[in-house]
C-alpha positions in Angstrom: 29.3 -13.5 7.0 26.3 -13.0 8.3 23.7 -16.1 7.8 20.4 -16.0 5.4 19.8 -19.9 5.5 17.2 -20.1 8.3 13.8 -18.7 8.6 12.6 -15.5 6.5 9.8 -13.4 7.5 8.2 -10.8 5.2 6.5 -8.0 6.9 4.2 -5.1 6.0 2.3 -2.5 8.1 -1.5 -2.6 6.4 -1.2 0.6 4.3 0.9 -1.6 1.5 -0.4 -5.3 2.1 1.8 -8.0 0.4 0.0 -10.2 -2.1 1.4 -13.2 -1.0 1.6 -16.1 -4.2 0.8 -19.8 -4.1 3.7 -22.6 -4.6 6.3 -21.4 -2.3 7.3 -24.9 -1.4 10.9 -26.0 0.0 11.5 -22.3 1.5 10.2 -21.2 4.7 9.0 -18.1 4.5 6.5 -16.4 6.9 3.9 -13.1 6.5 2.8 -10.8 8.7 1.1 -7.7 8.8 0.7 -4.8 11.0 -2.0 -2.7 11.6 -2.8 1.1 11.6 -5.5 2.4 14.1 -8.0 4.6 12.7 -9.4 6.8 15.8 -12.7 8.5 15.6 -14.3 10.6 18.8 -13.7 7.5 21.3 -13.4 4.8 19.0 -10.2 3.1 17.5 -10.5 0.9 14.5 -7.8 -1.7 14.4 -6.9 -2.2 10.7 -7.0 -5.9 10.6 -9.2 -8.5 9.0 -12.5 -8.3 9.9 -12.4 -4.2 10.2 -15.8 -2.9 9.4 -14.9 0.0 7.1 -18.5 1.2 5.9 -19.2 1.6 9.4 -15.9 3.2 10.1 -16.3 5.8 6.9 -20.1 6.3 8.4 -18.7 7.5 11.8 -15.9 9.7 10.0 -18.7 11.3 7.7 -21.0 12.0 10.9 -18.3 12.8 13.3 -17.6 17.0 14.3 -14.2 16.1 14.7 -13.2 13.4 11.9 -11.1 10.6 12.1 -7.3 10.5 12.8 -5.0 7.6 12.1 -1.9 6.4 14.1 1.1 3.9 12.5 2.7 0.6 13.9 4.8 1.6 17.1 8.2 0.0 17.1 7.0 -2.6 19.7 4.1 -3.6 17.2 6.8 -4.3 14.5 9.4 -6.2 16.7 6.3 -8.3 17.8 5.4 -9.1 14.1 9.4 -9.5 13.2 9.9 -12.1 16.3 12.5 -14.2 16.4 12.6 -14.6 12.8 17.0 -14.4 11.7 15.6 -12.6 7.6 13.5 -10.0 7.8 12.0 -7.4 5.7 9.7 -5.0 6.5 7.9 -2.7 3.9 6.0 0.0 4.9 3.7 2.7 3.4 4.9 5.7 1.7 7.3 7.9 4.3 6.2 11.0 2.8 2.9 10.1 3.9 3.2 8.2 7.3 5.8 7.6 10.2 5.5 4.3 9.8 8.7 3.9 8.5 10.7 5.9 11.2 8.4 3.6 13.6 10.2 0.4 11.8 13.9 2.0 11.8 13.4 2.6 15.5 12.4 -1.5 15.7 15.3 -2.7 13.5 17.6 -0.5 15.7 16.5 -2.1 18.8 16.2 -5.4 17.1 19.7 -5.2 16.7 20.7 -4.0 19.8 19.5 -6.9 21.1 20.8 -9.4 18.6 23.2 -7.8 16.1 23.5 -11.0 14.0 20.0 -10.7 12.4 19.2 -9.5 9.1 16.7 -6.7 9.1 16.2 -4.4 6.3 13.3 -1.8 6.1 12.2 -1.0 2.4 10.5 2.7 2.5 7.6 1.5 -0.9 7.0 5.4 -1.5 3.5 4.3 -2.4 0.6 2.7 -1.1 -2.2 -0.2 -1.9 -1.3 -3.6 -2.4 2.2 -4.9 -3.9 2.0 -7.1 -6.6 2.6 -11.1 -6.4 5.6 -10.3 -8.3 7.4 -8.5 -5.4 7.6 -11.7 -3.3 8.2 -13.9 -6.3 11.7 -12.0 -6.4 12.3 -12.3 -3.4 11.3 -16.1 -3.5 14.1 -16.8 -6.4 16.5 -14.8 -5.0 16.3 -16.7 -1.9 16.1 -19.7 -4.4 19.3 -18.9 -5.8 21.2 -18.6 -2.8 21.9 -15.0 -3.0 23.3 -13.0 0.3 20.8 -10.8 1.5 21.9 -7.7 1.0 21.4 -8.5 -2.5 17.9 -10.0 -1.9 17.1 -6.5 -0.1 18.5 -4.6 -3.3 16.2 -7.1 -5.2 13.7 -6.1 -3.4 14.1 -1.9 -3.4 14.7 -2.2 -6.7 11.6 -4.1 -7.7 9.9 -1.5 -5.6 11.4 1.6 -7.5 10.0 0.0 -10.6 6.3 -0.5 -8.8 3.7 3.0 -10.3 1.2 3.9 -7.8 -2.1 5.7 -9.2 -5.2 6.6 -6.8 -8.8 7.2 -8.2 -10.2 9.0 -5.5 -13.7 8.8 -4.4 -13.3 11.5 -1.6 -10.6 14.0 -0.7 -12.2 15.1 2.5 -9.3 12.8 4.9 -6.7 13.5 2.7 -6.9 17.2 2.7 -7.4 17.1 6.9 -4.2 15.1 7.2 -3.0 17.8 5.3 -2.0 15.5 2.1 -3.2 18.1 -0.3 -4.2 21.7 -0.5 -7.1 22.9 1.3 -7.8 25.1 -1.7 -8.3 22.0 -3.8 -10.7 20.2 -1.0 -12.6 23.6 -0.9 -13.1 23.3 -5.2 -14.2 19.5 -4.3 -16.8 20.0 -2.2 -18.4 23.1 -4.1 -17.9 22.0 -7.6 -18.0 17.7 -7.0 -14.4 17.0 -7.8 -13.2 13.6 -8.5 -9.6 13.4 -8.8 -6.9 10.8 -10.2 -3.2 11.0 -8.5 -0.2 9.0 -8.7 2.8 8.3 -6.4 5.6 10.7 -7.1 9.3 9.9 -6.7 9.3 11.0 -3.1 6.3 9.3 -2.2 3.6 11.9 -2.0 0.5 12.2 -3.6 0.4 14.5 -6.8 -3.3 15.2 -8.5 -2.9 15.0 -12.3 -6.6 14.6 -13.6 -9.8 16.6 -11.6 -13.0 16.2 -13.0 -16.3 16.6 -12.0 -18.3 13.2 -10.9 -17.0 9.7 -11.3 -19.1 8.6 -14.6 -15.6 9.9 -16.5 -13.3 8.0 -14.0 -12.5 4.9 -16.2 -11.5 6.6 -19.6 -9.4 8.5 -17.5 -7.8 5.9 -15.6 -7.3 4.1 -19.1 -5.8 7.3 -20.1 -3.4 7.4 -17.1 -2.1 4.2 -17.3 -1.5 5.3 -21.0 0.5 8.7 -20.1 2.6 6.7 -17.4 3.7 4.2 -19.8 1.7 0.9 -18.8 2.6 -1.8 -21.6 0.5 -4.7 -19.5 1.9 -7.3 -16.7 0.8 -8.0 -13.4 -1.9 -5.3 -12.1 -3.5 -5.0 -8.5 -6.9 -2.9 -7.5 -7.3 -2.3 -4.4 -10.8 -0.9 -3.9 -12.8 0.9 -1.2 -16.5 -1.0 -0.9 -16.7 -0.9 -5.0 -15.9 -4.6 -6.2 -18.0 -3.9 -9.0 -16.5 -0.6 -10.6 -12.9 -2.1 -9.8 -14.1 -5.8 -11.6 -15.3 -3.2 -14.6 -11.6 -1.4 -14.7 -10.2 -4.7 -15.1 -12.2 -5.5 -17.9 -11.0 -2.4 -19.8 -7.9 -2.9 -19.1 -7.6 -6.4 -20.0 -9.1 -5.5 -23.6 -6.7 -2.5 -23.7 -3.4 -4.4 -22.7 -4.5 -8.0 -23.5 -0.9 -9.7 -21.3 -2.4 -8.3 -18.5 -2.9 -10.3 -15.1 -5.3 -8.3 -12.8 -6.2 -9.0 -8.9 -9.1 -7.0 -7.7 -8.8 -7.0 -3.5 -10.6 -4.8 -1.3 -8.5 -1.7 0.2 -7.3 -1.9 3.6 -9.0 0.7 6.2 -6.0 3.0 6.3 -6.3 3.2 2.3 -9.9 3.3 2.4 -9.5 6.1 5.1 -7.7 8.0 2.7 -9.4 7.7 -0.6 -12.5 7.6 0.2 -15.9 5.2 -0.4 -15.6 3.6 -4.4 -12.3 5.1 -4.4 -9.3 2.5 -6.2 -5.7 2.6 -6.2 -3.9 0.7 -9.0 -0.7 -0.4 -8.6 2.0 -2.2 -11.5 5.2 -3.3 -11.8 7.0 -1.2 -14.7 
């Protein structure tokens, strides 16, 4: 059998940040994250704390060619892993991103090298930041002494149950990655189209609410959370340089869904990248 009593390490590349919970005492657990690179003309932004994003969205926005992003490479991934015998990695959406392929290429390796590790990659099929509650199961399952394959199936299942929804505050990035249909970006820009999309099954991004301006954003996003069956528990909004207008979301839907815990956290610069300046993605736990 294959041992899960030493050191655990939970890993995540910085499009789906881990919120990592207090009181974890008597179980030694470690975090890391690694970072995408945002590239614009001869520039790379390293998504990382400290990353100046309103000066990275200012360069996109006056930039010929735009910006282009790059994922983890698998050396980036077993550098974050180390030595560490439990590991799981998450990594944003795969429908989106080779970041996961990047991370299935490391564990490989990994396990080349040393095939008595544990090293599972869990594919989120979303994006933004996971709720405490993620690593709280995977806290108590370690806890409890389970094996871990079934603190990995704790895990992906805990995922599968986590609803992804993106306001977006520009789709300019999203429809040059090719994300979404350039007629779409085309009615954005002539007819000012804010949108609201959610994470489908597969992972990709699917457009269920345009409107024009963000002054009807909120009752929308209220709405949403409505249509996709929100009933209140732990909430995170992660937001692109709007604090204020994600603080003012949590207040409505706090007096909506009054056993609601929310966590308002700024957006990574992949995410930010991607949704644009004031844009929010919401993520729950079903």
């Amino acid at each position: 059998m294959k041992r899960n009593d030493h050191g655990w390490k939970l890993v995540s590349d910085s499009g789906c940040g881990l919120l990592v919970p207090d009181g974890l005492d008597g179980i030694d657990i470690d975090y890391a994250e690694v970072p995408f690179t945002i590239s614009v003309d001869n520039t790379d932004y390293i998504d990382e704390p400290g990353i100046d994003i309103g000066r990275m969205l200012e360069h996109i926005e006056n930039s010929k060619s735009g910006g282009r992003t790059s994922c983890p490479s698998p050396h980036a991934w077993l550098e974050a892993w180390g030595d560490e015998e439990n590991v799981i990695a998450f990594t944003l959406s795969a429908a989106l991103s080779g970041s996961y392929n990047s991370a299935i290429a490391a564990r490989h390796m990994a396990l080349e090298k040393d095939p008595d590790r544990n090293i599972a990659v869990i594919n989120t099929c979303g994006a933004g930041g996971l709720p405490e509650q993620m690593t709280n199961i995977i806290y108590e399952s370690i806890r409890d002494g389970d094996s871990f394959d079934a603190i990995v199936s704790a895990a992906d299942k805990a995922v599968r149950e986590t609803r992804v929804m993106f306001a977006l505050g520009s789709l300019d990035n999203l429809i040059k990655a090719g994300r979404l249909n350039k007629l779409v970006g085309y009615a954005a820009h002539r007819f000012n189209i804010s949108a609201i999309g959610v994470a489908s099954p597969g992972g990709r991004i699917e457009l269920i609410h345009k409107f024009r301006g963000m002054k009807k954003i909120y009752g929308k996003l209220i709405d949403t959370l409505r249509e996709t069956g929100f009933t209140g528990g732990e909430l995170v909004i992660s937001h692109c340089m709007n604090e204020d207008g994600a603080e003012k979301l949590g207040h409505l839907i706090k007096a909506e869904w009054l056993d609601t815990d929310v966590s308002v956290v700024s957006a990574s610069g992949l995410c930010s990248y991607y949704m644009g300046k004031d844009g929010m993605i919401i993520t729950y736990h079903e």
